[in-house]
C-alpha positions in Angstrom: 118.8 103.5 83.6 121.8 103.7 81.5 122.9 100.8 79.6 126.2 99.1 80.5 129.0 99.2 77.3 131.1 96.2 76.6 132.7 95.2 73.6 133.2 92.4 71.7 133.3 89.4 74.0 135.7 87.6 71.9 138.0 90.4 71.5 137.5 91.0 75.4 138.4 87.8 76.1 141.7 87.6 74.0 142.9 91.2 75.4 142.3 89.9 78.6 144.6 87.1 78.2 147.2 89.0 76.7 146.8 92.2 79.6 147.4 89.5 82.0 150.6 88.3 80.7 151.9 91.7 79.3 149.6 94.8 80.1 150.7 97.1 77.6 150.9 100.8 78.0 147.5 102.1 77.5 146.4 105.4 75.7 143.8 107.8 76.5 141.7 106.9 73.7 141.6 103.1 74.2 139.9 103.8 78.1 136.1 102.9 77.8 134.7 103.0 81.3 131.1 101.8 81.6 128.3 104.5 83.2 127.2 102.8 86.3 123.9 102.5 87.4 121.6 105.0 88.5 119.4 102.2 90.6 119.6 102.6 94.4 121.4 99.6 94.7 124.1 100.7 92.8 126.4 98.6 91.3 129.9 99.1 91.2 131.9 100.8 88.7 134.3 98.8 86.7 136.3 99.4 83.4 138.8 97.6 81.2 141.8 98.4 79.1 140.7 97.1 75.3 143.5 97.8 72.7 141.9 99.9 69.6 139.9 97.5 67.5 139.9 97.9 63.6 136.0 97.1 63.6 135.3 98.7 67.1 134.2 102.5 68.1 132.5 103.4 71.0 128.8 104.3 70.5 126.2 105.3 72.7 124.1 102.7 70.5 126.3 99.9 71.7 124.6 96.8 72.7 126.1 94.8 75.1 126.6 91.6 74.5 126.4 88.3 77.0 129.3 88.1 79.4 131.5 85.0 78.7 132.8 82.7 81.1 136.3 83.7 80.7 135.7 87.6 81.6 133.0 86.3 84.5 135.8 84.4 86.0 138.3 87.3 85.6 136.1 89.4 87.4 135.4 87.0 90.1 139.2 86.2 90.7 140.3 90.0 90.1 140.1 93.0 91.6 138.9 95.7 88.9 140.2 98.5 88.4 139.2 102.1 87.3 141.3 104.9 84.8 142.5 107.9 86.8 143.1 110.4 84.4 143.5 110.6 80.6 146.3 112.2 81.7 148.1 110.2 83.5 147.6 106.4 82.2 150.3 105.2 84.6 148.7 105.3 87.3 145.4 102.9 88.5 143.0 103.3 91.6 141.9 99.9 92.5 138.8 99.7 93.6 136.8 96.8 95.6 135.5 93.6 93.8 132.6 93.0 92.3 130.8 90.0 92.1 129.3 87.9 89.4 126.1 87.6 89.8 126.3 91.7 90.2 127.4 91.9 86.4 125.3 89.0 85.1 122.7 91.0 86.8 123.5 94.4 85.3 123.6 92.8 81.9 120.8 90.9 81.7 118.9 93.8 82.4 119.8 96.2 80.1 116.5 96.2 77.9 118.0 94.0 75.0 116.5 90.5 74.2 119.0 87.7 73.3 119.8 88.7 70.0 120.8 91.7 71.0 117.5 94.2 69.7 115.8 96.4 72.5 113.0 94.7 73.7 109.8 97.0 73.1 107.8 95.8 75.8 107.7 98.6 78.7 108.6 97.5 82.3 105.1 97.5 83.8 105.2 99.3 87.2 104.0 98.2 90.5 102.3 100.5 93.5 102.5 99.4 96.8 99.7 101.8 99.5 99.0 101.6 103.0 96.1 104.1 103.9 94.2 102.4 106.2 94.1 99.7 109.0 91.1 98.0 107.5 88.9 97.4 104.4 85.6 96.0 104.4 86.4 93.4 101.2 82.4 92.4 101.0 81.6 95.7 100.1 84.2 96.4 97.9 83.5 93.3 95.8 79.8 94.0 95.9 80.1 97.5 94.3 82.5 96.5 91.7 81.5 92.7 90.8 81.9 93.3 87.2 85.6 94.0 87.8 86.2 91.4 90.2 88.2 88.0 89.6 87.5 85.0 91.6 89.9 83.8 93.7 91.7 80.8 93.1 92.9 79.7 96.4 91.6 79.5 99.9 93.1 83.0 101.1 90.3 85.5 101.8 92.3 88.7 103.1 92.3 89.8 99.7 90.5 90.5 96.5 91.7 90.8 92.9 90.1 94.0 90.8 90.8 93.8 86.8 90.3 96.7 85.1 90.2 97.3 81.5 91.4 94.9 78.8 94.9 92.8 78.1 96.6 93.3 75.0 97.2 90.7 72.4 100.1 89.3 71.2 101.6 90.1 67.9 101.4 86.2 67.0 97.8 86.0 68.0 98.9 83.6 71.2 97.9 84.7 74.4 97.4 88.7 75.6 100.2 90.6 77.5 99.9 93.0 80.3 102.4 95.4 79.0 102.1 97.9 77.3 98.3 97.5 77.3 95.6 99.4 78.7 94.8 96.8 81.7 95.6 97.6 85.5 95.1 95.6 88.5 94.4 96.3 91.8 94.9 93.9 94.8 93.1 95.1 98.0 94.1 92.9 101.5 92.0 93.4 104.3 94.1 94.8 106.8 94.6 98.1 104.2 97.3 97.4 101.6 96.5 98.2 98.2 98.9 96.6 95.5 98.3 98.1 91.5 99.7 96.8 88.6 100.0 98.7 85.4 98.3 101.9 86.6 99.2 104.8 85.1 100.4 107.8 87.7 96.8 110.2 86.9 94.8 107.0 87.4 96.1 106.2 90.6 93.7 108.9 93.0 91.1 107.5 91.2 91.6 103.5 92.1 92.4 104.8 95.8 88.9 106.6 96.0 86.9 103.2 95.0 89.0 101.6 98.3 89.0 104.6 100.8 84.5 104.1 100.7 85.0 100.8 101.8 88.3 101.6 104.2 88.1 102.2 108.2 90.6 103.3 110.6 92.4 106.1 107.4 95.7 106.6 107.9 97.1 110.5 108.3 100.4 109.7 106.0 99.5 106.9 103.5 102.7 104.7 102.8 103.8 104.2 99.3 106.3 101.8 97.7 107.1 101.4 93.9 108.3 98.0 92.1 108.5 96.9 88.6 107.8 93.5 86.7 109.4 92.8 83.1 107.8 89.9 80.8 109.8 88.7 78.6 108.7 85.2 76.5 112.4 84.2 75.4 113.5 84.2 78.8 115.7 81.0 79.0 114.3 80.9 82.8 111.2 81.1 84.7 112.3 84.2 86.6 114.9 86.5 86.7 116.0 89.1 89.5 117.1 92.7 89.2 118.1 96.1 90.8 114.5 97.1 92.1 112.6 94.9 89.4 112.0 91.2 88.5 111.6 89.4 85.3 109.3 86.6 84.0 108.1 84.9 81.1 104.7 86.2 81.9 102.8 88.0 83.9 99.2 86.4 85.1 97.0 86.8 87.8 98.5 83.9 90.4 102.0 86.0 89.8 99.9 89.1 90.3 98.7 87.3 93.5 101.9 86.0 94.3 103.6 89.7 93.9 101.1 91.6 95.6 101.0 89.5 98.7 104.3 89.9 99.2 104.1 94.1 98.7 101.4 94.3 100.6 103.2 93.0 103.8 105.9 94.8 103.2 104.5 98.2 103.3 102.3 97.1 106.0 105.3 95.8 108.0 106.9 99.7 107.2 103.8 101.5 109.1 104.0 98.9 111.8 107.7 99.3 112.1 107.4 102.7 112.6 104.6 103.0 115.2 106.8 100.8 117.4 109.9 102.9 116.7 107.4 106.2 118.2 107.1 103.8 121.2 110.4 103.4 121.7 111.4 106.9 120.9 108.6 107.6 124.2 110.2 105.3 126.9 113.8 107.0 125.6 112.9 110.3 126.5 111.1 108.7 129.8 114.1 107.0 130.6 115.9 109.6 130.2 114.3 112.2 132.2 113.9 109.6 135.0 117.8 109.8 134.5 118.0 113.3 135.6 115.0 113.6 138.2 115.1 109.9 139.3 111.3 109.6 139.4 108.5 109.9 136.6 105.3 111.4 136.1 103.2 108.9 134.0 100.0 108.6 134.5 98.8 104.7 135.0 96.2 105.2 131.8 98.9 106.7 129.8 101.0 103.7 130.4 98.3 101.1 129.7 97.4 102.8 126.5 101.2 102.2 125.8 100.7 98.5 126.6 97.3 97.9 124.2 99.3 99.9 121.5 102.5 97.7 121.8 100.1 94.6 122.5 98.0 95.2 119.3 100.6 96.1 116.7 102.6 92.4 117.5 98.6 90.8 116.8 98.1 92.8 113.8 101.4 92.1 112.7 100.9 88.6 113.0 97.6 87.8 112.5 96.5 90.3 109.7 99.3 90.4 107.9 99.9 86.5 108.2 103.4 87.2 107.8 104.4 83.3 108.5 101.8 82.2 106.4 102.7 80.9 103.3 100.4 81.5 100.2 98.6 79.1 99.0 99.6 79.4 95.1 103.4 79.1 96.5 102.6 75.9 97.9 100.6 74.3 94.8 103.2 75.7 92.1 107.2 75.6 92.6 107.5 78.9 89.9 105.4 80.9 92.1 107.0 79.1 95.0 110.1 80.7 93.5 108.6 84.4 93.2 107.3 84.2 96.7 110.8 83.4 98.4 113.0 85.9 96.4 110.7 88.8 97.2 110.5 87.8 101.1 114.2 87.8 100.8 114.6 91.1 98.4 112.7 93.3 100.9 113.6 91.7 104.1 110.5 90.4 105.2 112.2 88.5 107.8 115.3 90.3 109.1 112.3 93.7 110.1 110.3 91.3 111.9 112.9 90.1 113.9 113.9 93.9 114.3 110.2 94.6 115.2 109.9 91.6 117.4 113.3 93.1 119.6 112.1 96.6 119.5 108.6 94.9 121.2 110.5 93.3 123.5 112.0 96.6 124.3 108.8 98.4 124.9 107.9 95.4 127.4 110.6 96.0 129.3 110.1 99.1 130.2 106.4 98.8 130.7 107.0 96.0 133.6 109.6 98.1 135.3 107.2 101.1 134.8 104.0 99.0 136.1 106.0 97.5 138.9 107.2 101.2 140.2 103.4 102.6 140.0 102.6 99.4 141.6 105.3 100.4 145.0 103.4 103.9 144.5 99.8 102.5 145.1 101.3 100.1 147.8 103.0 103.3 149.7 99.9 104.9 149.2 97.8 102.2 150.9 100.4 101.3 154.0 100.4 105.0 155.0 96.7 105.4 154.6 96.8 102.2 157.0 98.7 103.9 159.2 96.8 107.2 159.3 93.2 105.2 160.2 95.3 103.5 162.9 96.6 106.6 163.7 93.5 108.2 163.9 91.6 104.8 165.9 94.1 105.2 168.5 93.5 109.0 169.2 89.8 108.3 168.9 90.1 105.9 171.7 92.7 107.7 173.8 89.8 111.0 173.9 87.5 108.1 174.7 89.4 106.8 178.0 90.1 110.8 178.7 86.5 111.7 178.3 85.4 108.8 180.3 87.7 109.8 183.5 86.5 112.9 184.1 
């Protein structure tokens, strides 16, 4: 991710002022334009106009420094505004505004500690799998006791897996989880599986030691990535990020707390996408019932299409326990904290209210379905009626005739 250059705040601040009372006539050299992000949420592109500085030039080694109030509340009251051309310096493309919290963001996560050095601890990242629709956690803990870690709550659709040792800090105080040789490995009984600080080439490995113990495999596995930043001189508990969070530490109730929260989500994703399959089906019904005006679905077809739809809200629900709060969040208010963002960041939420119409969908067109095969069967039955009364009468009319002569 490439840092975002600033310079000088004090300087920046004092241009500021003066640009807004008299913007002089820039020059192509004193343009410095900010690279913008390469996250997936990008961030938007802004620059300012800085009058040559005697002890300023730009450098790719530029730290930046910590926004100050003054050029926050510019940019929250202004609309920024981007160079066209070194060409041409009279003329500026406005783009649309950015927020604060955006560039607070941005700069707090350029890998710099307060003081301005780059912080040597690496990000450690985060692996989010879906593989299988269930995991027989007994097992799993019985085969690898020595690497599992009691749990410290009352949840048990999950187990913790430490592997390998922390590293200590510098100062003797404490161990670290980045940068060491240590991963962990969440496993949730309905198939997630959450590792932390597990190297790319160690990854098949981990999986194997879940897929023994795994039922119902998956024929795509689902895979999301996330990353977790400690950092000790944090001035809070927890910060947030493009695609990434930051703490003070990292321990095993945040590992919990963290995990839970992945887990669902790439759960939710599968899920999500079995009922959009569903959907996709009753389209293309719908629409062929559009151009014949009948249908040719078989009543077990359809009631397979019910137990699917029926089982996927249950699973959703109940295995996933995606209204269930965890534990740790209710005992501590930091992890309380952690819990809430992440819900929010991916949207736990909003695409189970999306799920829950999409379901609602899907019964919809079942009922009408069921209630047309249901008029089919009952058509069947009055005109078999009407053939045995049919065939009574004729019976009994050959009677009377036979009977006559």
């Amino acid at each position: 991710m490439e840092k975002l250059w600033r310079p000088a705040t004090r300087s920046l601040d004092t241009h500021l002022k003066s640009m807004f009372l008299s913007p002089p006539k820039p020059s192509p050299s004193a343009l410095l334009t900010p690279a913008s992000s390469s996250s997936p949420r990008t961030l938007a592109t802004f620059s300012f106009l800085v009058s040559p500085l005697p002890h300023f030039s730009p450098s790719k080694t530029l730290i930046p420094p910590k926004p100050s109030s003054f050029s926050l509340h510019f940019c929250c009251n202004f609309r920024c505004f981007s160079s066209v051309s070194p060409l041409d310096t009279n003329k500026f493309e406005w783009n649309e505004p950015i927020l604060c919290s955006e560039v607070v963001d941005a700069v707090s996560f350029s890998e710099t500690d307060e003081n301005g050095d780059v912080d040597p601890r690496p990000a450690i990242p985060v692996r989010a799998f879906f593989f299988s629709t269930s995991v027989d956690l007994k097992s799993l803990v019985e085969q690898n006791r020595s690497n599992f870690i009691p749990p410290s709550s009352r949840m048990t659709n999950y187990v913790v897996l430490k592997f390998g040792n922390l590293k200590p800090e510098l100062n003797g105080v404490g161990a670290t989880l980045s940068g060491s040789e240590c991963g962990y490995m969440v496993v949730f009984q309905y198939g997630s599986v959450v590792m932390f600080n597990v190297r790319n080439h160690e990854v098949d490995g981990y999986l194997k030691i879940v897929e023994r113990h795994a039922s119902g495999l998956l024929p795509e596995m689902r895979k999301d990535e996330y990353e977790v930043l400690e950092k000790p001189t944090l001035s809070t508990w927890m910060q947030a990020g493009l695609d990434r969070i930051m703490l003070q530490y990292l321990n095993v109730d945040g590992i919990r707390t963290i995990g839970s929260v992945l887990g669902q989500s790439i759960a939710l994703d599968y899920y999500v996408r079995q009922v959009d399959g569903m959907v996709a089906e009753f389209t293309d019904i719908n629409r062929a019932m559009e151009k014949t005006g009948t249908f040719t679905m078989e009543r077990k077809k359809l009631f397979q299409l019910v137990g699917k739809a029926n089982s996927n809200l249950a699973d959703v629900i109940l295995k996933l326990g995606l209204f269930e709060r965890s534990d740790i969040a209710w005992k501590d208010a930091k992890y309380a904290q952690i819990w809430e963002y992440l819900r929010d960041e991916f949207e736990l939420t909003q695409r189970f209210a999306s799920l829950d119409f999409k379901l609602k969908f899907v019964e919809h067109n079942i009922r009408f379905l069921q209630e047309i095969l249901q008029n089919r069967k009952s058509d069947f039955l009055e005109w078999l009626i009407i053939i045995l009364i049919g065939a009574e009468i004729l019976i009994s009319v050959y009677d009377i005739a036979h009977k006559s002569l």
